[in-house]
CHARMM internal coordinates of N, CA and C (Angstrom, degrees):
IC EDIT
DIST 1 N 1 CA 1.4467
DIST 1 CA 1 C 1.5264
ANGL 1 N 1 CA 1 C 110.81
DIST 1 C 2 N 1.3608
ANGL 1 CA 1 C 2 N 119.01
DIHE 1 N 1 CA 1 C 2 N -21.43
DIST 2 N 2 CA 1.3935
ANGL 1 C 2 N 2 CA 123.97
DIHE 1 CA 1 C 2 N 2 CA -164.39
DIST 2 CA 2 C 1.9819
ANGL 2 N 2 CA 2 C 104.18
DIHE 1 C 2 N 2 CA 2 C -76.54
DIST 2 C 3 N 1.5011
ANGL 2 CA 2 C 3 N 85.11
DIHE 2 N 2 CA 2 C 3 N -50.14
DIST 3 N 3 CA 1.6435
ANGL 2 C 3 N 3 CA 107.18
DIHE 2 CA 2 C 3 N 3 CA 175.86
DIST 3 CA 3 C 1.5902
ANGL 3 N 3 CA 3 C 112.70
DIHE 2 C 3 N 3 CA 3 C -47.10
DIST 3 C 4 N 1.7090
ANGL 3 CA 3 C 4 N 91.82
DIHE 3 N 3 CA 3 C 4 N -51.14
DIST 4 N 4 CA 1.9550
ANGL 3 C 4 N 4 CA 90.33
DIHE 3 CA 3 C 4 N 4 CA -177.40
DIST 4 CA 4 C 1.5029
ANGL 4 N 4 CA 4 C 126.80
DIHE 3 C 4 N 4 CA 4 C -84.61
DIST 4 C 5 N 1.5344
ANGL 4 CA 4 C 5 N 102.30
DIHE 4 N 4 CA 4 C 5 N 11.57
DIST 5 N 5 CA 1.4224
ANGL 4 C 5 N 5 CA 100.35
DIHE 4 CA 4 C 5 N 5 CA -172.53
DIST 5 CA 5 C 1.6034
ANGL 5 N 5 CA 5 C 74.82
DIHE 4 C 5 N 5 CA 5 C -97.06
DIST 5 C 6 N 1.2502
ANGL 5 CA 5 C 6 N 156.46
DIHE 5 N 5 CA 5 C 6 N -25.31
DIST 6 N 6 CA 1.4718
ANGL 5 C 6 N 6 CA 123.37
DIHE 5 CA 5 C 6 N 6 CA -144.60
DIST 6 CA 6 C 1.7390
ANGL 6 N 6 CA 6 C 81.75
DIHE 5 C 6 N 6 CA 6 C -109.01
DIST 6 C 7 N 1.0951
ANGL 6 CA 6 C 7 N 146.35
DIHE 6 N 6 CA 6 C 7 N -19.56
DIST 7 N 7 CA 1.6989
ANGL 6 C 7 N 7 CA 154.70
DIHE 6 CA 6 C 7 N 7 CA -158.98
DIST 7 CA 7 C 1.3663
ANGL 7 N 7 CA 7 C 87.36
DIHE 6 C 7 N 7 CA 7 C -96.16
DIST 7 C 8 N 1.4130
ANGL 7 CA 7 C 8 N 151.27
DIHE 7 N 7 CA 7 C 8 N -65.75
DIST 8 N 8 CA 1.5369
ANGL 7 C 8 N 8 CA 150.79
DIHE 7 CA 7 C 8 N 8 CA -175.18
DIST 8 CA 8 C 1.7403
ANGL 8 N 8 CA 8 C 103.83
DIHE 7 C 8 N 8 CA 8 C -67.05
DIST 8 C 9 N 1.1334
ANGL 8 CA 8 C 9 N 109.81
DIHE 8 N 8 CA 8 C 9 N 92.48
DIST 9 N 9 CA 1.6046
ANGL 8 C 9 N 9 CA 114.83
DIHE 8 CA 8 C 9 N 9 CA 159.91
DIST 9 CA 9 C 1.7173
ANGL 9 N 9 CA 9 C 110.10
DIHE 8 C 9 N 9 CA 9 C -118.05
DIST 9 C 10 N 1.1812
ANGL 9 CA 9 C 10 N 82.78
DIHE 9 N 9 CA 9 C 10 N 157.43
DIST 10 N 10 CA 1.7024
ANGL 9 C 10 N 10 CA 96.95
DIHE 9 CA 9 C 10 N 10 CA -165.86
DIST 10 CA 10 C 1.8569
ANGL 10 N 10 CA 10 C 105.35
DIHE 9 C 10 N 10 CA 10 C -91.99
DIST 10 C 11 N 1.6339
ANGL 10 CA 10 C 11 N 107.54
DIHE 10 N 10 CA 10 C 11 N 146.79
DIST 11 N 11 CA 1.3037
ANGL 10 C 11 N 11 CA 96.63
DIHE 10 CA 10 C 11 N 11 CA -173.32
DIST 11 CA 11 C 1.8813
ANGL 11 N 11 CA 11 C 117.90
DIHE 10 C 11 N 11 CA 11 C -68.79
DIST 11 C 12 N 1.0874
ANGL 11 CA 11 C 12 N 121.73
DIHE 11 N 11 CA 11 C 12 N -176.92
DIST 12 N 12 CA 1.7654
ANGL 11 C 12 N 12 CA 117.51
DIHE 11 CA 11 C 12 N 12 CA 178.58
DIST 12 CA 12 C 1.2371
ANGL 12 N 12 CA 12 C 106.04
DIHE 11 C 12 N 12 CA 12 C -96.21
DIST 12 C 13 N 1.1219
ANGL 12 CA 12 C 13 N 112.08
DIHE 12 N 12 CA 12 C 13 N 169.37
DIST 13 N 13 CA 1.6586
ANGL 12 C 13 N 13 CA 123.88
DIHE 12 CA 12 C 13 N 13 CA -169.02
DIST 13 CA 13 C 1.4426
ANGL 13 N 13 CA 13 C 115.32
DIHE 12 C 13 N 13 CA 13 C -71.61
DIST 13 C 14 N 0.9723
ANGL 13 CA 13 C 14 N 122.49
DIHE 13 N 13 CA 13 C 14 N 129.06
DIST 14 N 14 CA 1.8100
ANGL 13 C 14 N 14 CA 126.83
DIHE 13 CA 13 C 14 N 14 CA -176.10
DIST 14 CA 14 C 1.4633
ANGL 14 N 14 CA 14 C 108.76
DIHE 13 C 14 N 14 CA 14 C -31.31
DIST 14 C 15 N 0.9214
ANGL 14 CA 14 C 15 N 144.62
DIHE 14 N 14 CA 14 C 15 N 144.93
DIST 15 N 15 CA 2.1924
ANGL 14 C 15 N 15 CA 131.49
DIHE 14 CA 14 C 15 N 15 CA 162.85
DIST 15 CA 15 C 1.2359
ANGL 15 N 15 CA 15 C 86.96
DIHE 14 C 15 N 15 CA 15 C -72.51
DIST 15 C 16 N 1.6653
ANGL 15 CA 15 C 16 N 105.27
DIHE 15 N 15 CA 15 C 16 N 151.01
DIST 16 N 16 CA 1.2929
ANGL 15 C 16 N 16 CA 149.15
DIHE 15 CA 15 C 16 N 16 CA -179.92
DIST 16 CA 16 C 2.1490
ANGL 16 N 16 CA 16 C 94.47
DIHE 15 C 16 N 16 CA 16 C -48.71
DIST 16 C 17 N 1.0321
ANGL 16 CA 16 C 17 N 103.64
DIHE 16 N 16 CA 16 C 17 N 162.56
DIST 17 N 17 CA 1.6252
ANGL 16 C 17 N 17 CA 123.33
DIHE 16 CA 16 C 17 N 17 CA 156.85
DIST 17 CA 17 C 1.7583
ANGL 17 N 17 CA 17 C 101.38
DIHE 16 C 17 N 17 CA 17 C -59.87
DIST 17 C 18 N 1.0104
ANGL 17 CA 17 C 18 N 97.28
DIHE 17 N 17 CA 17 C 18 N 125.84
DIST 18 N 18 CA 1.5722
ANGL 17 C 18 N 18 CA 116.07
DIHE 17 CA 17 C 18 N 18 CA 161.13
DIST 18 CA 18 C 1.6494
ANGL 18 N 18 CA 18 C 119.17
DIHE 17 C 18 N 18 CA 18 C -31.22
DIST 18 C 19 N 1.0994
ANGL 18 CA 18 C 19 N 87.55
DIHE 18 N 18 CA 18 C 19 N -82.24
DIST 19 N 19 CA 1.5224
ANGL 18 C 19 N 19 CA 125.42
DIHE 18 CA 18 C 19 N 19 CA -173.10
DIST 19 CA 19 C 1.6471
ANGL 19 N 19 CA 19 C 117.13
DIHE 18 C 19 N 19 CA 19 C -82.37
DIST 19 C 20 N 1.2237
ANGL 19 CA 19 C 20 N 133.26
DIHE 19 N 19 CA 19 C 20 N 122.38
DIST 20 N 20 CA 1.5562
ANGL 19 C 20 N 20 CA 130.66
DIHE 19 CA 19 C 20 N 20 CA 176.38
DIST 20 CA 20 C 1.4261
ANGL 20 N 20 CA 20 C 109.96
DIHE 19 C 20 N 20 CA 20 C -52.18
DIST 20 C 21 N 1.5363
ANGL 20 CA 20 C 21 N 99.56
DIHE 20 N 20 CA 20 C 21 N -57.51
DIST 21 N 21 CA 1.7457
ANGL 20 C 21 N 21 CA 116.74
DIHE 20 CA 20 C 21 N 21 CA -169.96
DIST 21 CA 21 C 1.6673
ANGL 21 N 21 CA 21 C 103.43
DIHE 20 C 21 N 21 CA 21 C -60.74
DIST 21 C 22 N 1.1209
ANGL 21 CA 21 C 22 N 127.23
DIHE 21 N 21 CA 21 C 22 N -19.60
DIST 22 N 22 CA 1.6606
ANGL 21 C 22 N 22 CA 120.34
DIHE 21 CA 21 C 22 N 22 CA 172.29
DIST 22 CA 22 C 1.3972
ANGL 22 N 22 CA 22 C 111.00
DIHE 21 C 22 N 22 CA 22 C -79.83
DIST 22 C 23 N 1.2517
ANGL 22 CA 22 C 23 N 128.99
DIHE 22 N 22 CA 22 C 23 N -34.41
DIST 23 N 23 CA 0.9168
ANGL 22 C 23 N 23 CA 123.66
DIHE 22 CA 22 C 23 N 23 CA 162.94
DIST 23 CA 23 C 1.7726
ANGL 23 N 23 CA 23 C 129.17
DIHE 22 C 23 N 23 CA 23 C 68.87
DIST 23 C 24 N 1.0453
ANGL 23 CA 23 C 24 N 130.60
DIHE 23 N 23 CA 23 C 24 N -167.26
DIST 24 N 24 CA 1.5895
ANGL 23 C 24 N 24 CA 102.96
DIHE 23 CA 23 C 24 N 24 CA -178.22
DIST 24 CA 24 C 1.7985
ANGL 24 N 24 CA 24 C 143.42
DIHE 23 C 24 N 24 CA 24 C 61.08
DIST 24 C 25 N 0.9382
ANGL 24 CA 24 C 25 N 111.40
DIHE 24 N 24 CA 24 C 25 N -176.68
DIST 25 N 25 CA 1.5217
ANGL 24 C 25 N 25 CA 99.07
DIHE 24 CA 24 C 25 N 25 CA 178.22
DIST 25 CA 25 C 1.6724
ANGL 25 N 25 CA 25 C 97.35
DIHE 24 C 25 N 25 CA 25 C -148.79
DIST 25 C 26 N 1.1194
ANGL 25 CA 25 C 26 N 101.38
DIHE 25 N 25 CA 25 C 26 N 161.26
DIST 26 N 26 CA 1.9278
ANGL 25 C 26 N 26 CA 107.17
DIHE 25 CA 25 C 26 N 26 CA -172.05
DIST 26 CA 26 C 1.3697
ANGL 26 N 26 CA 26 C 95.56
DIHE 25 C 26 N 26 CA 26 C -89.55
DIST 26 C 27 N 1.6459
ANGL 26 CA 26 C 27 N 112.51
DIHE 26 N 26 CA 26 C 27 N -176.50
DIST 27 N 27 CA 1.2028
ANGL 26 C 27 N 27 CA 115.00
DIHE 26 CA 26 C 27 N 27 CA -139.51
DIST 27 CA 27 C 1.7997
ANGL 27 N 27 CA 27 C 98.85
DIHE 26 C 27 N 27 CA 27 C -82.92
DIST 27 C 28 N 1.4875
ANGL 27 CA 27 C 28 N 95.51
DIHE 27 N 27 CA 27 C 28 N 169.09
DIST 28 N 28 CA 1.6385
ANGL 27 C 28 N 28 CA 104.30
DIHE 27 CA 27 C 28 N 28 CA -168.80
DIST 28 CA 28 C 1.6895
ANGL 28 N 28 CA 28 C 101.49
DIHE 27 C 28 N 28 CA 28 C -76.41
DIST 28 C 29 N 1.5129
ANGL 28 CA 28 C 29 N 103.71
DIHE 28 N 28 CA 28 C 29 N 145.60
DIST 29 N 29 CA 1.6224
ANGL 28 C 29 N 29 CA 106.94
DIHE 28 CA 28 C 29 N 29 CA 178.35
DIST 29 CA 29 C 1.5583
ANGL 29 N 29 CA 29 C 110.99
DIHE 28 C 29 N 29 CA 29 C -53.33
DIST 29 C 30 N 1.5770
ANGL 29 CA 29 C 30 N 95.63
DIHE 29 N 29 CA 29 C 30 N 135.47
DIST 30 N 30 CA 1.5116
ANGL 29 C 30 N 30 CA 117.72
DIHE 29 CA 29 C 30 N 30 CA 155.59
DIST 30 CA 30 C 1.7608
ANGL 30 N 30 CA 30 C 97.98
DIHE 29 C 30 N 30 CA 30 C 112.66
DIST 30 C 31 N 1.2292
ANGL 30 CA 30 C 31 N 107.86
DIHE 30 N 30 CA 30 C 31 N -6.42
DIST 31 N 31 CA 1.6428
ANGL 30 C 31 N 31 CA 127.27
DIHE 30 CA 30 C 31 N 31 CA -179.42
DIST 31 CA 31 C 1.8492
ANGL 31 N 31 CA 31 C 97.88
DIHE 30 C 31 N 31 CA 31 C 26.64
DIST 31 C 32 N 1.0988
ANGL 31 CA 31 C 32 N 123.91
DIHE 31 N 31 CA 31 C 32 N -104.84
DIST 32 N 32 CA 1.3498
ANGL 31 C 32 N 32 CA 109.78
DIHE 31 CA 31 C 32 N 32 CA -163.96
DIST 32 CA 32 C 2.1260
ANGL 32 N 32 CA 32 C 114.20
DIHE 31 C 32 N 32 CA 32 C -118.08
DIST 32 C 33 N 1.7026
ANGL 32 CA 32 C 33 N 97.18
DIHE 32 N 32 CA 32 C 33 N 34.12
DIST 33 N 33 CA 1.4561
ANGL 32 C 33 N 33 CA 100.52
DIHE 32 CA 32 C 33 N 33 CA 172.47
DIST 33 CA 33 C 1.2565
ANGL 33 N 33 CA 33 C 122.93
DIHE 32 C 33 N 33 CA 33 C -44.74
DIST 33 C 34 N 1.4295
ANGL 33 CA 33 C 34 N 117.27
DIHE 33 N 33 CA 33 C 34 N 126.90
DIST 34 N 34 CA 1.8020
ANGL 33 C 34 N 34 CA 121.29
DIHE 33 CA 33 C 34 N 34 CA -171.33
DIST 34 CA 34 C 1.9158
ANGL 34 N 34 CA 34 C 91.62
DIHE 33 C 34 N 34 CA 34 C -80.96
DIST 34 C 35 N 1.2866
ANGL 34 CA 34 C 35 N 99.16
DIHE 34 N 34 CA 34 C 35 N 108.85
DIST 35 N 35 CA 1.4720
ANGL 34 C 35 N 35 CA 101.46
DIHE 34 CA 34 C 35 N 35 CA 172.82
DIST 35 CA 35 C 1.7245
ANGL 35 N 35 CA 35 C 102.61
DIHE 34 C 35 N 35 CA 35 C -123.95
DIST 35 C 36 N 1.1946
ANGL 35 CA 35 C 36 N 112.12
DIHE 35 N 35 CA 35 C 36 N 7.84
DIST 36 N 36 CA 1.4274
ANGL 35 C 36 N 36 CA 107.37
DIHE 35 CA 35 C 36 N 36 CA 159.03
DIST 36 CA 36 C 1.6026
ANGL 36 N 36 CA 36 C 144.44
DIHE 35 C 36 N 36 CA 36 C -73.78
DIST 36 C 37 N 1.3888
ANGL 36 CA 36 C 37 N 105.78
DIHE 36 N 36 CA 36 C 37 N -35.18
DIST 37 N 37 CA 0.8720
ANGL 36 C 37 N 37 CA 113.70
DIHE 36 CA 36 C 37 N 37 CA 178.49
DIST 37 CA 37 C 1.6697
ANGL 37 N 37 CA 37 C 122.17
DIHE 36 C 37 N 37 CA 37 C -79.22
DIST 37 C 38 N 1.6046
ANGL 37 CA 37 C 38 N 96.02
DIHE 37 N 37 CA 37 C 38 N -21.77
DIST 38 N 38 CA 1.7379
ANGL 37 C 38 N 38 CA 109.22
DIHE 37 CA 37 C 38 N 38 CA -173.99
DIST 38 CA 38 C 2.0427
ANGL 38 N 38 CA 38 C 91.72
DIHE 37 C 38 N 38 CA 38 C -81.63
DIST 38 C 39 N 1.4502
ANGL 38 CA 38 C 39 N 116.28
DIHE 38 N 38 CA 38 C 39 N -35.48
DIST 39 N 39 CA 1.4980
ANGL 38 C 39 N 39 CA 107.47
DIHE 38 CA 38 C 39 N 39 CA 166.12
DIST 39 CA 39 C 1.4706
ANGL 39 N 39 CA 39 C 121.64
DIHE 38 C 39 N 39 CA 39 C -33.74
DIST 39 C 40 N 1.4737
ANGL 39 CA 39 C 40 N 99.86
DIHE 39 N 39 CA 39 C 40 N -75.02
DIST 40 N 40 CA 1.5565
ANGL 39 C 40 N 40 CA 128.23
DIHE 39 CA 39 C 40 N 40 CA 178.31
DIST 40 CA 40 C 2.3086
ANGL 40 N 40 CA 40 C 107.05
DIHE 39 C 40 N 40 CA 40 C -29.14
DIST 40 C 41 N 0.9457
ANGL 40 CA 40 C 41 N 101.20
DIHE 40 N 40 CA 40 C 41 N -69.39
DIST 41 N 41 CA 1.6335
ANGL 40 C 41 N 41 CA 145.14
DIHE 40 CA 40 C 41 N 41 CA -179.39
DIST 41 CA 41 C 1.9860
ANGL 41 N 41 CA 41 C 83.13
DIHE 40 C 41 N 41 CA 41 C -51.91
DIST 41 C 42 N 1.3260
ANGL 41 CA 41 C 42 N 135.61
DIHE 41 N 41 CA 41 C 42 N -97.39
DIST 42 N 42 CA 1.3599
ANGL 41 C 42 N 42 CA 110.04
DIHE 41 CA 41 C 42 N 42 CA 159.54
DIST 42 CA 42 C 1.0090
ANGL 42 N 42 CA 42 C 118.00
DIHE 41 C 42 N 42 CA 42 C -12.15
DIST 42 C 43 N 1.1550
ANGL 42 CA 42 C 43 N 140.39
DIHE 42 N 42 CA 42 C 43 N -103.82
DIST 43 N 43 CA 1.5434
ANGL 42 C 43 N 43 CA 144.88
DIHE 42 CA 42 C 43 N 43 CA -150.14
DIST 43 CA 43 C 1.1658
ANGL 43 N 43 CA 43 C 120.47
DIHE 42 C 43 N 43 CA 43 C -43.34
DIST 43 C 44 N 1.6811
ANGL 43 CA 43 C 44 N 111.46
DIHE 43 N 43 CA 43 C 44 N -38.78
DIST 44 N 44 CA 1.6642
ANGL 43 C 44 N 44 CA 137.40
DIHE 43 CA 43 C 44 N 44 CA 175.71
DIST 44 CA 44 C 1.7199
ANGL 44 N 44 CA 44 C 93.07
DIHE 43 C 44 N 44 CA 44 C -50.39
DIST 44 C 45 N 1.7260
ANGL 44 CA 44 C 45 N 107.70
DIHE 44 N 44 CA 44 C 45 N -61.38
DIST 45 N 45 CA 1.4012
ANGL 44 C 45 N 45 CA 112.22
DIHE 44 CA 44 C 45 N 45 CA -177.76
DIST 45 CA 45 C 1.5967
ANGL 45 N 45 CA 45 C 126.78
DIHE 44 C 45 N 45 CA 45 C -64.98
DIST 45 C 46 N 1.2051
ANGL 45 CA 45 C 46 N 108.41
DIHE 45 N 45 CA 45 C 46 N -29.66
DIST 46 N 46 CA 1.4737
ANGL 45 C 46 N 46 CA 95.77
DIHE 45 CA 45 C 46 N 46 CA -179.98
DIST 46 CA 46 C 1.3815
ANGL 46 N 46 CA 46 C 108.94
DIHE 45 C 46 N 46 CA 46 C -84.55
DIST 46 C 47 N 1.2960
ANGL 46 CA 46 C 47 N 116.67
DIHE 46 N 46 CA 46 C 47 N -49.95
DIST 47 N 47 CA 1.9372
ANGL 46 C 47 N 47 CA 116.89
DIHE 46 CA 46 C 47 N 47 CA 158.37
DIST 47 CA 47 C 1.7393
ANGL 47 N 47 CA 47 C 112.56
DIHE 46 C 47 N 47 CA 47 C -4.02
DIST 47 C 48 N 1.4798
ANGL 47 CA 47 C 48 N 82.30
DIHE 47 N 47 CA 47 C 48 N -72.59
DIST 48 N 48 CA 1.2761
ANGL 47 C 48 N 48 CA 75.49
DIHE 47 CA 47 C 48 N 48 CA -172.88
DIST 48 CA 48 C 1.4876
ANGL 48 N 48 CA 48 C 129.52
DIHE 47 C 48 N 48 CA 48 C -85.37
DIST 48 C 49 N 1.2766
ANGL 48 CA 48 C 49 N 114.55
DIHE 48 N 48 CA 48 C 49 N -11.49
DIST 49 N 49 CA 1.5943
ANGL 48 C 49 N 49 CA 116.21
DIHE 48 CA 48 C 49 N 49 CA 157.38
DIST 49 CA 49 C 1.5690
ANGL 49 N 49 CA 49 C 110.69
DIHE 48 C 49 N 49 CA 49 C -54.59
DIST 49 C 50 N 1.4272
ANGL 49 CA 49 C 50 N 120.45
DIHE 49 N 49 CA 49 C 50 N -50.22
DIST 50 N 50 CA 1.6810
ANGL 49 C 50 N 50 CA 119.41
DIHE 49 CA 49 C 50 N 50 CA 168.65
DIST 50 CA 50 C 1.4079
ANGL 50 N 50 CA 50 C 123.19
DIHE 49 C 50 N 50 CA 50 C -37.54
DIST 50 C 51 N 1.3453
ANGL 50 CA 50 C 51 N 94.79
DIHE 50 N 50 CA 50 C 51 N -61.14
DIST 51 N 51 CA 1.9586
ANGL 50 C 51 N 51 CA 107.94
DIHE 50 CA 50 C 51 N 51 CA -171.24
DIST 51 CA 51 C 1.9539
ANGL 51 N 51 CA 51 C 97.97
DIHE 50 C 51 N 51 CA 51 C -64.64
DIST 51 C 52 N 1.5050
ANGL 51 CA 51 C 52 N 106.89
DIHE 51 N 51 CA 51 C 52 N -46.30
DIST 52 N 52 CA 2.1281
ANGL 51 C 52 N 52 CA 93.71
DIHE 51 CA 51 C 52 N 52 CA 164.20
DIST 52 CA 52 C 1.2100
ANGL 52 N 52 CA 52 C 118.32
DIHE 51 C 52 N 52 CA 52 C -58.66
DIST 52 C 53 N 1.3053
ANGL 52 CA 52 C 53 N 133.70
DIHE 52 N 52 CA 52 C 53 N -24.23
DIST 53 N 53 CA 1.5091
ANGL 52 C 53 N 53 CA 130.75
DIHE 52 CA 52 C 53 N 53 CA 174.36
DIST 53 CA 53 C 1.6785
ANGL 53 N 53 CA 53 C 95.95
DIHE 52 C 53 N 53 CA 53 C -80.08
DIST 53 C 54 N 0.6805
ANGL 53 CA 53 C 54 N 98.51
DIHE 53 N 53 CA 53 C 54 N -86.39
DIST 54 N 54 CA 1.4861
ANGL 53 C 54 N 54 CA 90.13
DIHE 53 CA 53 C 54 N 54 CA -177.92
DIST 54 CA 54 C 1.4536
ANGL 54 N 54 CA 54 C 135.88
DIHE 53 C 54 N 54 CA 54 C -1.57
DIST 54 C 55 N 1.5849
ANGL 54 CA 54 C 55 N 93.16
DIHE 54 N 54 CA 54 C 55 N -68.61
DIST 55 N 55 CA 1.7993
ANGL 54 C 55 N 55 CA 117.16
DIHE 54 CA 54 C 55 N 55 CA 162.94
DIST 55 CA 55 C 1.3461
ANGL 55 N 55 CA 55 C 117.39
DIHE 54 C 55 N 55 CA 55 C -53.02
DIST 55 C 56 N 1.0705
ANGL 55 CA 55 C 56 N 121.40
DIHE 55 N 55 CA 55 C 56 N -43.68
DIST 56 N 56 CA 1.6962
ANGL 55 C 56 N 56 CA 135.83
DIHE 55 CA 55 C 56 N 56 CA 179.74
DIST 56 CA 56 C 1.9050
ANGL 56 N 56 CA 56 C 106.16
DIHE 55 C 56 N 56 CA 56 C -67.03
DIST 56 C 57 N 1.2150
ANGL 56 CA 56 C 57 N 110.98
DIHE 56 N 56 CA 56 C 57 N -43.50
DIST 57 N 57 CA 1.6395
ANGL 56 C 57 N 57 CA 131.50
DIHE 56 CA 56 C 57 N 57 CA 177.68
DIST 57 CA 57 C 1.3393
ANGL 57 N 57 CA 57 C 96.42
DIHE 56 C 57 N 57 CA 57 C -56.22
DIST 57 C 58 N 1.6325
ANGL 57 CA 57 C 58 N 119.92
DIHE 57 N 57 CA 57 C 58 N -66.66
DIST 58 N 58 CA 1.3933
ANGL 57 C 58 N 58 CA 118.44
DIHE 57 CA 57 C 58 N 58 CA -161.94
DIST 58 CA 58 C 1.8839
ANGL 58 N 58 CA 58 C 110.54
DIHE 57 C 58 N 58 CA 58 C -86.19
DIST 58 C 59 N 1.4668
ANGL 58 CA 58 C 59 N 112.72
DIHE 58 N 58 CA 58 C 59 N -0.06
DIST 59 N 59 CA 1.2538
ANGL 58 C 59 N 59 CA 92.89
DIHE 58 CA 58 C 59 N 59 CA 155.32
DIST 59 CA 59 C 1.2106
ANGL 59 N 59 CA 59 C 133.57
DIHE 58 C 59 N 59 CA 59 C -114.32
DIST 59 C 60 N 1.5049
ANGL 59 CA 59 C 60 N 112.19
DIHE 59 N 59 CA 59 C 60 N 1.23
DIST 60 N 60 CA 1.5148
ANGL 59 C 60 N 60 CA 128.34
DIHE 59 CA 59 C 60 N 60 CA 129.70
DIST 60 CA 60 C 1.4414
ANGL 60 N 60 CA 60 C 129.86
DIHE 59 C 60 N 60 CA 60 C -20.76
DIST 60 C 61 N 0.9710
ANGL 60 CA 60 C 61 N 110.65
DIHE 60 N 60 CA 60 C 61 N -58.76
DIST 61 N 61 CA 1.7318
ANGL 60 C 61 N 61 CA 143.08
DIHE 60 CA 60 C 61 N 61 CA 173.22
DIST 61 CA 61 C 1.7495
ANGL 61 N 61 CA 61 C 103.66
DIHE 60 C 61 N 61 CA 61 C -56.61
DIST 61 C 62 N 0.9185
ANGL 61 CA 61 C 62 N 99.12
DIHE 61 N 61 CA 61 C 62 N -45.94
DIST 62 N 62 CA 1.9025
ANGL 61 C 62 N 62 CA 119.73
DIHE 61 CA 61 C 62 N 62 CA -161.54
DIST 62 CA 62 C 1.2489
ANGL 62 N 62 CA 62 C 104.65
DIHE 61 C 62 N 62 CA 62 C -58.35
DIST 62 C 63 N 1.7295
ANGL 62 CA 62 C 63 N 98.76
DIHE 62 N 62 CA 62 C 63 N -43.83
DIST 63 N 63 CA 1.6151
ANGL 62 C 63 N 63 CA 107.78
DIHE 62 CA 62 C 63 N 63 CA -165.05
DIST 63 CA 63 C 1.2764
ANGL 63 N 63 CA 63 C 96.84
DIHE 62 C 63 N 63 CA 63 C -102.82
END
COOR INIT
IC SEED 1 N 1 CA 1 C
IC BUILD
């Protein structure tokens, strides 16, 4: 952990807008990363790790 904290650096801040009169700032980080579907895909997985604990619990119980 010691090694990967000094090897993982973070990138630097975008440069400023050129121009005053443009004004604004460009688009917000991560612009259009599909992080929905990897949500969904979790939930799918832990679900069903729960409902096997579960099943495994109550036939534990059984016997």
């Amino acid at each position: 952990m010691i090694i990967g904290g000094f090897a993982l650096l973070a990138q630097a801040p975008p440069a400023p807008p050129s121009s005053a009169n443009q004004g604004g700032t460009g688009p917000v980080g991560g612009g259009g990363a599909p992080i929905g579907s990897g949500v969904v895909l979790l939930i799918v997985m832990a679900a069903g790790y729960g409902g096997k604990k579960v099943l495994d619990a109550r036939k534990r119980l059984a016997e």
